[in-house]
Each structure stands twice: as structure tokens, then as C-alpha cells.
C-alpha positions as CSV (number, residue, x, y, z in Angstrom):
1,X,-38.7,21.0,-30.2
2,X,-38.5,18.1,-27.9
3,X,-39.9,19.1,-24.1
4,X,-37.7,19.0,-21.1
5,X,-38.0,15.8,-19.4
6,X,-37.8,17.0,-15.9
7,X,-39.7,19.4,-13.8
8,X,-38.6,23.2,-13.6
9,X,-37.8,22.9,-9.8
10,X,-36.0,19.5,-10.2
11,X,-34.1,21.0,-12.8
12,X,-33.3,24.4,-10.9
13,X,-32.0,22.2,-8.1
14,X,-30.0,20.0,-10.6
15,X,-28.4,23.0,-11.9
16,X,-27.3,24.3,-8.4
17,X,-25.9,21.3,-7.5
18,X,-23.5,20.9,-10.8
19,X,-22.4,24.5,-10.2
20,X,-21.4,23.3,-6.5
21,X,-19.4,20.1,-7.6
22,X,-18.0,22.1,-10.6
23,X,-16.7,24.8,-8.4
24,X,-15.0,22.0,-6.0
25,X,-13.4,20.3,-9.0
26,X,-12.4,23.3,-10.8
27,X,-10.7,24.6,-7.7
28,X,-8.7,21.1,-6.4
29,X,-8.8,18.5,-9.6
30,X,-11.5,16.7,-8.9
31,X,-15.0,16.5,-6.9
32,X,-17.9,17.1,-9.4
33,X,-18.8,13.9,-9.9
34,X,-18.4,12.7,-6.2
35,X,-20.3,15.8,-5.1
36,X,-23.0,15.8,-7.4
37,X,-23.5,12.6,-9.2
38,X,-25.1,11.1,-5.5
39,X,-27.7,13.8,-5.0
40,X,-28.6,13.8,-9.0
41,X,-29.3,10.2,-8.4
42,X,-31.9,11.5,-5.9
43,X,-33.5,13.3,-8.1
44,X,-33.6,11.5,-10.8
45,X,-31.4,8.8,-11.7
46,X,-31.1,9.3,-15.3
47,X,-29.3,12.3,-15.1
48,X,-26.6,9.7,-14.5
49,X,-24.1,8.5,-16.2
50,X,-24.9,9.9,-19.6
51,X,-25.7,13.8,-18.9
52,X,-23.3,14.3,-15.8
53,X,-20.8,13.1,-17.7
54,X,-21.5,15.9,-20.8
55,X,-21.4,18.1,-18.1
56,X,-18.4,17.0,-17.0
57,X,-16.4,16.7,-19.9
58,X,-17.0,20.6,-20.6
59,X,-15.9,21.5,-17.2
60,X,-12.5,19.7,-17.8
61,X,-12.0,20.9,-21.1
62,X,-11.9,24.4,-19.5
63,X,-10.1,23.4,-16.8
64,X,-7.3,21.4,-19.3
65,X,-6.8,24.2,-21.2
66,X,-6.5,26.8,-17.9
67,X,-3.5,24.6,-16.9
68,X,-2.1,23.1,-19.8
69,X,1.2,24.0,-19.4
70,X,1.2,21.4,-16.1
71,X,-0.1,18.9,-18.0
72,X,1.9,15.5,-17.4
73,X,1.6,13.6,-20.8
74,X,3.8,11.0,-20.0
75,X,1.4,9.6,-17.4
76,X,-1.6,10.4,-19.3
77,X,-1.5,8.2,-22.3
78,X,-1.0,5.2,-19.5
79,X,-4.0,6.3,-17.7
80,X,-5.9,6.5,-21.1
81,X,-5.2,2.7,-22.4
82,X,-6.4,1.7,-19.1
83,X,-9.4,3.9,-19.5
84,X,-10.4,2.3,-22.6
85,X,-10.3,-1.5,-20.8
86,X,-12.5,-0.1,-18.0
87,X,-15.2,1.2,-19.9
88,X,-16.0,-2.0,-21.8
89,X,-16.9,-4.3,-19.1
90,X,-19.0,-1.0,-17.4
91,X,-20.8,-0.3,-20.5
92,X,-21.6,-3.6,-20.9
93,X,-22.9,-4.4,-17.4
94,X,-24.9,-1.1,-17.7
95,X,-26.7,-2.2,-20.4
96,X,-28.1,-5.0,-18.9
97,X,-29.1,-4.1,-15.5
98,X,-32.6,-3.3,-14.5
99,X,-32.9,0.3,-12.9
100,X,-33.1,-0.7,-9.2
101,X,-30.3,-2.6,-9.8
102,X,-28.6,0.1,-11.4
103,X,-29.0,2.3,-8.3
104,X,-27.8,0.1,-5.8
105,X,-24.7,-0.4,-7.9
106,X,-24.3,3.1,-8.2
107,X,-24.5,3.3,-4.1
108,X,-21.6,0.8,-4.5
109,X,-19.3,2.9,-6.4
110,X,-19.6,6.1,-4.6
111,X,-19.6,4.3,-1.3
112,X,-16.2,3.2,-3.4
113,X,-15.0,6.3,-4.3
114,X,-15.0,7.7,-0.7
115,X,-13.2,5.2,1.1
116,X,-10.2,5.3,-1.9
117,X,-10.4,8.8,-1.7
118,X,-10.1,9.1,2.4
119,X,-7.7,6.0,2.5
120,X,-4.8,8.0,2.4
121,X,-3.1,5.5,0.3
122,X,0.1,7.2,-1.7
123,X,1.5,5.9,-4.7
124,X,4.3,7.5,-7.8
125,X,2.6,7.6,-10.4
126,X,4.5,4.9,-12.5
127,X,3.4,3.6,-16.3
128,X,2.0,0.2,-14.8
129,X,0.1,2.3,-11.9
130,X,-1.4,4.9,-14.2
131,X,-3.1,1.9,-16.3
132,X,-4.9,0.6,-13.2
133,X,-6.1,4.1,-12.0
134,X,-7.2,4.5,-15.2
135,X,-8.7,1.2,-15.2
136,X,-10.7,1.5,-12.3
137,X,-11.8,5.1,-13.2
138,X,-12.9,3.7,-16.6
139,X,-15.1,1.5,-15.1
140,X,-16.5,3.5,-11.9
141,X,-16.6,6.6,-14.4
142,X,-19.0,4.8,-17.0
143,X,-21.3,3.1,-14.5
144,X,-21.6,6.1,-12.2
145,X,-19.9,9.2,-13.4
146,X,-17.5,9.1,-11.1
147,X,-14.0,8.7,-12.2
148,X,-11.8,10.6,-10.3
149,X,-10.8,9.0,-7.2
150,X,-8.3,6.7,-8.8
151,X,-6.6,9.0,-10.5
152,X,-6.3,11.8,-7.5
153,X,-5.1,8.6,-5.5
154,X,-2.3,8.4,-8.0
155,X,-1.7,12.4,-8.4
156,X,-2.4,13.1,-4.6
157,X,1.1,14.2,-3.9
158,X,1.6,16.8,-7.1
159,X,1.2,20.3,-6.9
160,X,-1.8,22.0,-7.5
161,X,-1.5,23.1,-11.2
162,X,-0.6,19.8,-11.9
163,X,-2.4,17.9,-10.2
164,X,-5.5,19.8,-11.9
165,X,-4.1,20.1,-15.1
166,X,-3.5,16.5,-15.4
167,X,-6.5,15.0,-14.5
168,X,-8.6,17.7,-16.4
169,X,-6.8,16.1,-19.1
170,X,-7.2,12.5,-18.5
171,X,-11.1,13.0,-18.1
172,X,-11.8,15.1,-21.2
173,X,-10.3,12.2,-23.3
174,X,-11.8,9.6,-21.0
175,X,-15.1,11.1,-20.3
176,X,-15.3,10.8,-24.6
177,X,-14.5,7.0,-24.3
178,X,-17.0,6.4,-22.0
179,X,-19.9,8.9,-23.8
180,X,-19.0,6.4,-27.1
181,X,-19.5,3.4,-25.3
182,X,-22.6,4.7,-23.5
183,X,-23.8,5.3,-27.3
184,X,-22.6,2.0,-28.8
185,X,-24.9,0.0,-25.9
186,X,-28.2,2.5,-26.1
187,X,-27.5,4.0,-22.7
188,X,-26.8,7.5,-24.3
189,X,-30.3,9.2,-26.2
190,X,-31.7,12.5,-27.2
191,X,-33.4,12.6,-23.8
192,X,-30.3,12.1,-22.1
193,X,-28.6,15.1,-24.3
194,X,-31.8,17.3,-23.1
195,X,-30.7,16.1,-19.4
196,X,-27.1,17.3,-20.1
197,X,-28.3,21.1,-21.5
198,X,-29.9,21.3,-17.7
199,X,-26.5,20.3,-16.2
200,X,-23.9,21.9,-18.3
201,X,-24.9,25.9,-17.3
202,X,-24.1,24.6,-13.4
203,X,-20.7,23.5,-14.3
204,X,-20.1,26.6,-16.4
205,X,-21.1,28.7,-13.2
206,X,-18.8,26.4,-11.1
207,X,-15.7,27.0,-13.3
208,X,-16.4,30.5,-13.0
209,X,-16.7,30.7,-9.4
210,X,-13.3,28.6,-8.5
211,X,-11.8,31.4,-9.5
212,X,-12.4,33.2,-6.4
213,X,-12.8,29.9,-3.9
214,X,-10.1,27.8,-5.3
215,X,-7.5,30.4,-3.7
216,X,-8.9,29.6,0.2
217,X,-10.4,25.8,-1.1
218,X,-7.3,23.5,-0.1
219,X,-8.0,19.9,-1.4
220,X,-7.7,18.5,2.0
221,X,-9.1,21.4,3.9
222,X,-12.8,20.5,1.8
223,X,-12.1,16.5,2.0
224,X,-13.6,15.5,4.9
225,X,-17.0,17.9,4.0
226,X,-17.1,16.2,0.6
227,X,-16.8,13.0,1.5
228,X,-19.1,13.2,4.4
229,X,-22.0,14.3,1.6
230,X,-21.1,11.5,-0.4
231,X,-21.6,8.8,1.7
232,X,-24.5,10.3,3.1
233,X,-26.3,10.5,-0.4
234,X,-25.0,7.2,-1.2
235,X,-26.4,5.9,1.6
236,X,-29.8,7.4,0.4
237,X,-29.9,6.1,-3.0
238,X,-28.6,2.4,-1.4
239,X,-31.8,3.1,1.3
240,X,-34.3,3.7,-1.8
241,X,-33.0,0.7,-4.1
242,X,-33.4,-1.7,-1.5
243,X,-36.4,-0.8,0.6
């Protein structure tokens, strides 16, 4: 049996911090990624992209199949095509960057990610707009497990059970498009499936607990609070990769 590749008190933290940013995404449509991708990066960067996206992708299932009946297919298979030409380009620039460059691109993509997700920017979510989000969470999904702000961008107006529903959906098939690619350019391993076992209890705890936070959690009630935690771990990882 192949030994865990992190120490027991990295890992306990690891796990605490999936079920944080599993309970934020579970409860508004999207977060876990932004929350704890940043601060997994601090302890170890190769929980990321490979095993925080396994953990992901088992968090959405649950939460696709909670609110199915929201679900907003039309949009979805848009979103999807454009997934697929964003995660070819990200897998291959990931398999060719050196690790400190990795992290400073990662910085770059979170740093990203909050300033489309506090923009405030509001689209309809047309055919031609659903292929760009999906697009641009292909690629910011595959390089740093962190997907969702396009797509929110896009749903941001939509009630709750469909806003949820519908993202939830669009990750669990595009969190599998990125996990093949990931495989196809070596960037996805046993150890990295190891990594992912640590991770995927968290969100299972997280999905659990939105149930009683999601009804007091409003989406931008917690924005500013996650946001603010992202950038500041951003900016840690950015301060590490280039000192």
C-alpha cells in the first residue's frame, strides 16, 4: 500500500479547509475552489490542480443531483464546448512549466478570479456567452482549480436552485475534461489520487454542513469575506514564488 505523501497535520489542515470551501460552494454555487485551492497551494502545491479538482468533482455531483430539477441544459452544452477549447491550451502550458513558475501563475489566476468575481459585471446568459465562460473556466479550472468565476459571472442574476444546480452541472462534466487532459500530459498520477483521498472527506463534510448554513449564507452576504481570503492567499503564494 502506497504511503501518504503528506504529513498528518498538513493533511488534517487540508481536510479542514476542503470542508470550508465545500460548505461555501454547496450552499451558493460556487467557492470551493476560490476558497481553498489558494491556501492548499500553501501547503503544498501539488494538491493543486489534480486532487482539488477530484475533490471537487464529487462535491458537484452531489450538489447536481440535489438540484437537478433547476438544471438549465440549454446553456450547459454551450458552456461545455467551450470547456473543452479551454482546457487544451491549460493542460498544455501546465505541462511544461517549471514549479515556481507554476505558482506564480497560479497567483495570477486567483488574483483573476477575484476581480471577475467582485467586478459586478452582468450578462444573459446567451449560447455565444456561455462558450466564453466556459472557455475561460476551462482554462483557469485546469491550471489552477478554479473554474467558477466565469460561469457565476454568467448565472449571477438566477435564482438560487438554479444558479447551483446549473453550475454543479457544468463542473461535474467539466472537471472530467480537465482530469483527462491532466492525464493525457502526465500532470495527473497515483500520488496525486492519494492527495485527492485526503481532500475528498472535507468536501463530503462541507456538502453536509450547507445544509444548515446555506439557509443564513446569501452569495453576496459571504462575497466580500471570500474574496478578501483569496487575494490574501494569492498574494502569499505570488510572495513565495518570487522572493
Amino acid at each position: 500500500m502506497a504511503a501518504l505523501p503528506i504529513a498528518p497535520l498538513d493533511a488534517l489542515l487540508a481536510f479542514a479547509i476542503v470542508a470550508a470551501g465545500a460548505a461555501v460552494q454547496a450552499s451558493v454555487g460556487f467557492g470551493m475552489g476560490l476558497v481553498a485551492a489558494p491556501f492548499l497551494v500553501l501547503i503544498d502545491p501539488a494538491f493543486v490542480p489534480g486532487p482539488s479538482l477530484t475533490a471537487g468533482l464529487v462535491l458537484t455531483l452531489l450538489v447536481a443531483h440535489r438540484e437537478r430539477h433547476a438544471l438549465d441544459f440549454h446553456g450547459l452544452k454551450y458552456a461545455i464546448a467551450g470547456r473543452i477549447a479551454g482546457t487544451v491550451p491549460a493542460a498544455l502550458l501546465i505541462s511544461v512549466i517549471s514549479a515556481g513558475a507554476f505558482e506564480t501563475v497560479f497567483a495570477g489566476m486567483v488574483i483573476l478570479a477575484v476581480v471577475l468575481s467582485a467586478s459586478g459585471v452582468t450578462f444573459e446568459p446567451t449560447p455565444r456567452r456561455a462558450a466564453i465562460a466556459g472557455a475561460l473556466s476551462g482554462f483557469m479550472g485546469t491550471l489552477s482549480s478554479i473554474g467558477g468565476p466565469p460561469m457565476a459571472l454568467l448565472y449571477q442574476n438566477a435564482e438560487g436552485p438554479r444558479f447551483r444546480s446549473t453550475l454543479a452541472g457544468f463542473f461535474s462534466v467539466g472537471v472530467v475534461i480537465s482530469l483527462v487532459a491532466l492525464v493525457a500530459v502526465g500532470r495527473f498520477r497515483l500520488t496525486d489520487l492519494l492527495l485527492a483521498a485526503v481532500l475528498i472527506p472535507g468536501g463530503l463534510v462541507g456538502f453536509a454542513l450547507s445544509r444548515f448554513v446555506a439557509p443564513w449564507m446569501d452569495r453576496r452576504g459571504v462575497r466580500p469575506f471570500v474574496l478578501g481570503l483569496s487575494f490574501l492567499a494569492a498574494a502569499g503564494v505570488l510572495w513565495r514564488a518570487v522572493r
